[in-house]
C-alpha positions as MATLAB code, in Angstrom:
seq = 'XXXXXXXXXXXXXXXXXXXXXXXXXXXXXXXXXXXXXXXXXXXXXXXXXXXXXXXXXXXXXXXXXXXXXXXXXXXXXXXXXXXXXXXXXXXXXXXXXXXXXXXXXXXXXXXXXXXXXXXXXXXXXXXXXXXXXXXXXXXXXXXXXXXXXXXXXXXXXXXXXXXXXXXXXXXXXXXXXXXXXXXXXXXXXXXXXXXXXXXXXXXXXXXXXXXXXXXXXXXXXXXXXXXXXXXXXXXXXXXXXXXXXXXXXXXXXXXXXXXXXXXXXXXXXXXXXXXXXXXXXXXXXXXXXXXXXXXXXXXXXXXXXXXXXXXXXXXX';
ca = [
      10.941   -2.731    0.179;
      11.648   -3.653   -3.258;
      10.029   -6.096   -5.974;
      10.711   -9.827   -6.032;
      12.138  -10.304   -9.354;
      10.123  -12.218  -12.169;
      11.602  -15.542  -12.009;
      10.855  -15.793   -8.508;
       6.743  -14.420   -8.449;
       5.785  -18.210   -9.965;
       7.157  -19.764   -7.126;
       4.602  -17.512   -4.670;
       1.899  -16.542   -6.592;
      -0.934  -19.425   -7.069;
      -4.166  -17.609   -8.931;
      -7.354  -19.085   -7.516;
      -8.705  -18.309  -11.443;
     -11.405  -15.678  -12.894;
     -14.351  -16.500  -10.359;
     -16.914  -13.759  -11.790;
     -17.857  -12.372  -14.407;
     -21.134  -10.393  -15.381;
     -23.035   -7.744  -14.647;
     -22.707   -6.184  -11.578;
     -25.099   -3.039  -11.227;
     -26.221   -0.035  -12.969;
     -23.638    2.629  -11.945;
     -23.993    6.198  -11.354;
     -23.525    8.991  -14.267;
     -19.670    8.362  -15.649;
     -17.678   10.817  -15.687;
     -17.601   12.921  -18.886;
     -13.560   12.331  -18.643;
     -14.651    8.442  -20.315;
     -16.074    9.642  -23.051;
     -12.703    9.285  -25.007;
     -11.821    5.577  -24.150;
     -15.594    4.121  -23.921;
     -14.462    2.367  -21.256;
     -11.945    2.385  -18.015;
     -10.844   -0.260  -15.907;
     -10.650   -0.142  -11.642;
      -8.351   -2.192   -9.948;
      -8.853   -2.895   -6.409;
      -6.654   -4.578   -4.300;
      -7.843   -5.349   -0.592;
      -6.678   -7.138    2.740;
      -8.156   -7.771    6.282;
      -6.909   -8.711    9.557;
      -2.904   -8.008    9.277;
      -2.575   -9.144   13.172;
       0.952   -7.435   12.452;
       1.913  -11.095   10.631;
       4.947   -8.977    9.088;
       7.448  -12.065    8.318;
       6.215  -15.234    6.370;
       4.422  -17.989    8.324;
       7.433  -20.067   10.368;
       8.324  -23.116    8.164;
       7.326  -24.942   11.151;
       3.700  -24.030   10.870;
       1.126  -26.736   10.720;
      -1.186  -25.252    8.553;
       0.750  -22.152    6.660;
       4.292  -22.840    6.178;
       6.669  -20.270    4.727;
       3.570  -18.512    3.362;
       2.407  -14.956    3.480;
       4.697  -11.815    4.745;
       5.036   -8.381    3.934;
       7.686   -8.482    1.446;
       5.961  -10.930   -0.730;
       2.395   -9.109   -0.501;
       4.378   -5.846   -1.877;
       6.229   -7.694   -4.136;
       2.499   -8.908   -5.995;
       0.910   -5.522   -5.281;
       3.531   -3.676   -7.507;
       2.995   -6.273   -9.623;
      -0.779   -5.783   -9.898;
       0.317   -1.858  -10.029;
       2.609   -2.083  -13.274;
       0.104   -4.046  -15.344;
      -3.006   -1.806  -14.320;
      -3.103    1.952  -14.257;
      -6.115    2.875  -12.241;
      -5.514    0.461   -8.544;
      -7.093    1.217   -5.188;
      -5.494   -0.519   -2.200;
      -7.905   -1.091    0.634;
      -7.820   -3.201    4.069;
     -10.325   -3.359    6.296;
      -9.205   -3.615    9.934;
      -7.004   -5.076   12.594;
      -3.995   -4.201   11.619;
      -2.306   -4.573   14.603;
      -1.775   -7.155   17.459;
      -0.787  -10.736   16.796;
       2.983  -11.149   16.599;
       5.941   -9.498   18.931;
       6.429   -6.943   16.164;
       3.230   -5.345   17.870;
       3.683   -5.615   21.185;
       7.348   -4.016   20.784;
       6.607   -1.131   18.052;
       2.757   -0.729   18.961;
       1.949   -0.711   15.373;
       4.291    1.773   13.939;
       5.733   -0.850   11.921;
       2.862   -1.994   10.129;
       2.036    1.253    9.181;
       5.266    2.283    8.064;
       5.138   -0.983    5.756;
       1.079    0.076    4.943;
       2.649    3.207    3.508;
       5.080    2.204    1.589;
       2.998   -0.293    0.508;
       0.596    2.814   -1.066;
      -2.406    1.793    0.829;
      -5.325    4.437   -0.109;
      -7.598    3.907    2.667;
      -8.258    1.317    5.669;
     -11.058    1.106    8.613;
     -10.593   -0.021   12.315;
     -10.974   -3.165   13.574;
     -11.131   -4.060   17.145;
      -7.776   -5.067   17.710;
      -6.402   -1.999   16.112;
      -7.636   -0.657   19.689;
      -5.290   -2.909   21.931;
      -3.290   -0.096   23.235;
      -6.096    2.324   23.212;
      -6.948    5.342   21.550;
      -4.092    6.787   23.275;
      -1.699    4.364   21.167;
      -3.260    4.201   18.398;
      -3.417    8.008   17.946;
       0.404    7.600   18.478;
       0.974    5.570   15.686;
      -0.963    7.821   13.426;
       1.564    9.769   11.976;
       3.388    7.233   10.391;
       0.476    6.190    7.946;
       0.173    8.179    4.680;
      -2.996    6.650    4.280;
      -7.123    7.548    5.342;
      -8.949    6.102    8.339;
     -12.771    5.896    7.442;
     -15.582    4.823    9.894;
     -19.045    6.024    9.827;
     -20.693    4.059   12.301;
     -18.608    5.282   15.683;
     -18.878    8.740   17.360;
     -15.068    9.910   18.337;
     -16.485   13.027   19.389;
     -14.226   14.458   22.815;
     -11.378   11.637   21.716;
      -7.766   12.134   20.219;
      -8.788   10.574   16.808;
     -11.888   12.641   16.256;
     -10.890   14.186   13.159;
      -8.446   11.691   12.094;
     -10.784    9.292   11.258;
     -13.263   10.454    8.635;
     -16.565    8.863    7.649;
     -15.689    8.789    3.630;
     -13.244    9.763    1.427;
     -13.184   10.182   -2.333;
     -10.834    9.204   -4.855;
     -10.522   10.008   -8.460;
      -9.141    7.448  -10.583;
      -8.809    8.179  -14.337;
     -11.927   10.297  -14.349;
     -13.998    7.815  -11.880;
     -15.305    8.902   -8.933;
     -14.747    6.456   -5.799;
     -16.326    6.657   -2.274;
     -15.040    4.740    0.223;
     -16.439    4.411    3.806;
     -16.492    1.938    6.923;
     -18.175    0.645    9.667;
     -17.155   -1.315   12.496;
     -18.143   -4.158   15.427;
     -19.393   -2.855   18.494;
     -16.175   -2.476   20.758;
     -18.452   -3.169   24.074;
     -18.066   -6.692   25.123;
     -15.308   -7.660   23.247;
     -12.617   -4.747   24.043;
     -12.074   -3.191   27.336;
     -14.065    0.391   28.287;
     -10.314    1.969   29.375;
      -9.528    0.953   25.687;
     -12.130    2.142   23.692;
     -12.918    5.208   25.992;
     -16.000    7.555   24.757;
     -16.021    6.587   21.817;
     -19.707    5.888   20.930;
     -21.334    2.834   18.356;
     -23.791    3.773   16.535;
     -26.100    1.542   14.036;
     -23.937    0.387   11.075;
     -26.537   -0.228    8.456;
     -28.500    2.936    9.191;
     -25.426    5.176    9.434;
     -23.656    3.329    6.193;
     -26.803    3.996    4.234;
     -26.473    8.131    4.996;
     -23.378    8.282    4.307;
     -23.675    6.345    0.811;
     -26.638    8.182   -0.382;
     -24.864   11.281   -0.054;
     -21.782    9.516   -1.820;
     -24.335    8.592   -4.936;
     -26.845   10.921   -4.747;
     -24.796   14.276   -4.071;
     -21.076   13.819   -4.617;
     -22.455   11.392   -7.944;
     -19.721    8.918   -7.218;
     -19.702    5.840   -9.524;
     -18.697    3.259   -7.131;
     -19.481    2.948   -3.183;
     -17.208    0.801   -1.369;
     -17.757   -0.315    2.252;
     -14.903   -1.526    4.432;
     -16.594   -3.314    7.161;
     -15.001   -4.976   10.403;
     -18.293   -6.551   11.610;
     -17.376  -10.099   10.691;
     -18.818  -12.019    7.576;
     -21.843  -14.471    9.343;
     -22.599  -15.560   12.348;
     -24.821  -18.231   13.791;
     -26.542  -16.379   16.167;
     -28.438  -12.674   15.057;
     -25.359  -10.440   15.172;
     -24.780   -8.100   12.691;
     -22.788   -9.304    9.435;
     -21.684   -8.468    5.909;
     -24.198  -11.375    5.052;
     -27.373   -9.146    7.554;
     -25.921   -5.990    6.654;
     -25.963   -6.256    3.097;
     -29.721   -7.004    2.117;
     -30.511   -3.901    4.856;
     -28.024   -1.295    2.524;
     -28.935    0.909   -0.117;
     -26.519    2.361   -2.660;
     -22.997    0.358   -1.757;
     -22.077   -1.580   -4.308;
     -19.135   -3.610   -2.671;
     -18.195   -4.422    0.807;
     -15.029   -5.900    1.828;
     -15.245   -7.146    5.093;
     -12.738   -8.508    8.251;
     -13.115  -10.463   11.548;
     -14.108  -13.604   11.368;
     -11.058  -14.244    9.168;
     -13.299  -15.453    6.943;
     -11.553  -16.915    2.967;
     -13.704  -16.878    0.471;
     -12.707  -18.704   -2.840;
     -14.815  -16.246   -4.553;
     -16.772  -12.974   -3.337;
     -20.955  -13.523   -2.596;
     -23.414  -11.824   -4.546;
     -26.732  -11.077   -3.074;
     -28.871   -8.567   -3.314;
     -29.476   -5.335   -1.466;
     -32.243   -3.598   -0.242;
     -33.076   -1.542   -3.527;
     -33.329   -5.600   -5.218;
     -29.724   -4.202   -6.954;
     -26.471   -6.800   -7.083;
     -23.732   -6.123   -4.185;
     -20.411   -7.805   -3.928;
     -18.661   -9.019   -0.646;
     -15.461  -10.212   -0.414;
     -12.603  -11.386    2.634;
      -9.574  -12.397    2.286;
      -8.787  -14.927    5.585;
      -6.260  -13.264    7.570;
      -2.401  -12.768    8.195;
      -1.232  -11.573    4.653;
      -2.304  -14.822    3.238;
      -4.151  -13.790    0.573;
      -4.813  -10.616   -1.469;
      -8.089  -10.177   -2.899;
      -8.667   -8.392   -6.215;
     -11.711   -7.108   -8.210;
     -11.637   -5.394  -11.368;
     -14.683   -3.115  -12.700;
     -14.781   -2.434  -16.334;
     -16.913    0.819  -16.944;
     -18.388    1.384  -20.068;
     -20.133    4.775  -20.946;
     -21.294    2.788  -24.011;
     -23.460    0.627  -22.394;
     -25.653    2.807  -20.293;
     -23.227    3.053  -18.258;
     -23.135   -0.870  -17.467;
     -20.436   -2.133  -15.330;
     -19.012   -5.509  -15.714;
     -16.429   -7.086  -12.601;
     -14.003  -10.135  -12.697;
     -12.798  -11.299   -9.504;
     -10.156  -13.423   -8.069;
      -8.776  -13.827   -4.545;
      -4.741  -14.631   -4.688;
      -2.798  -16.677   -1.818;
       0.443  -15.531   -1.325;
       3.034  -18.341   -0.840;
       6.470  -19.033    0.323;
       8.790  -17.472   -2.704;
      11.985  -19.806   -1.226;
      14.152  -16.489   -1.119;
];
């Protein structure tokens, strides 16, 4: 897939401005390898809820017209990639079903596209599930990127050590952990689906898993991709619930509810300490992007900017 060409990004890419800025939360350690440069920027780059929208929104469309589509959205993330040198490119669930793509590849499309795309890391959504375990374990192989979920058992499944419940990347001498957690699949996707997998409590098991990401492995940033949904009216479990209950994640970037936020919320979390959460709707519309500024300096302050980008019909 290659890059739109310059003259033709203006005519797709509509910047919703600088909607942060300040200080976020007192980091872990830094890395000794910062002690040159004072400071180092992180880049990350996130989507939700795919629903295998691979071509732009029909021109017919009532409410999103030409927009969106895989070639633009790879077009702006090498965009974001040549003027930043540390990125991390994230997406947090339901990748697949939505469009005949899916239902005549079974996902290996979008995956195909996810990796060429460079995607580091996603989590499962509900939907990713529509052809059960036994399809999506199929379509598997073509991603060159991590599955993380901490909050589901896949013990005695296919995908029980494909998915992991973190991973680590290194970016220019920062450590990053990311992990996920997901909606519970009973109720709203079929047993034969699903199978044995098990849910387990998202807050409690997100809160194990990111102590030991900042307490052991001394990451600097903990990032939680989460597929629960953002708020709901009734008590069900939501980035807005979850997020005053956690305890060492710094930023979650949630899914479901195809939820857009103009800006991410800020509240705070269980230790009275700043967390970011952030969704970008759904169907490719709009990429979100947050950029941490480290500085060893500073006792090891972090600052963040913010700004969620739609992703519009580029007339090509």
């Amino acid at each position: 897939m290659e890059e739109l060409n310059k003259s033709n990004r203006r005519d797709f890419i509509k910047k919703s401005g600088v909607l942060l800025a300040g200080s976020a939360f007192m980091a872990s350690p830094m890395n000794q390898l910062m002690a040159a440069n004072d400071t180092i920027k992180l880049t990350i780059l996130h989507t939700n809820d795919w629903h295998s929208r691979i071509e732009p929104f029909d021109k017919t469309d009532k409410n999103y017209a030409g927009m969106g589509g895989a070639e633009i959205r790879a077009a702006l993330i090498n965009k974001y990639r040549k003027e930043n040198e540390h990125v991390l490119l994230l997406d947090s669930g339901d990748i697949f079903q939505g469009t005949p793509y899916f239902n005549f590849y079974g996902g290996e499309l979008e995956y195909k596209l996810m990796s060429q795309m460079g995607y580091d890391c996603v989590t499962l959504g509900n939907h990713d599930f529509d052809n059960g375990i036994e399809g999506l374990f199929k379509q598997m192989p073509h991603a060159t990127f991590d599955f993380v979920n901490c909050n589901y058992n896949f013990k005695d499944t296919l995908i029980e050590n494909k998915v992991l419940p973190y991973k680590i990347y290194k970016k220019g001498g920062l450590k990053i952990g990311v992990t996920g957690v997901g909606i519970e699949l009973s109720g709203l996707v079929p047993e034969k689906l699903y199978g044995k997998i098990k849910y387990n409590n998202p807050v409690e098991s997100a809160n194990k898993v990111a102590a030991f990401l900042k307490q052991e492995k001394k990451c600097d940033l903990v990032i939680c991709l989460s597929h629960l949904g953002h708020s709901y009216k009734d008590k069900k479990i939501s980035d807005l619930t979850f997020a005053p209950q956690s305890r060492n994640i710094n930023l979650i970037l949630g899914g479901h509810t195809h939820t857009f936020l103009t800006e991410p919320t800020t509240i705070k979390n269980a230790e009275n300490k700043n967390i970011l959460i952030n969704q970008v709707g759904w169907g490719g519309l709009s990429l979100g992007k947050i950029d941490y500024t480290f500085n060893s300096k500073l006792t090891n302050s972090v600052m963040h900017t913010a700004s969620n980008v739609d992703i519009l019909d580029t007339s090509i």
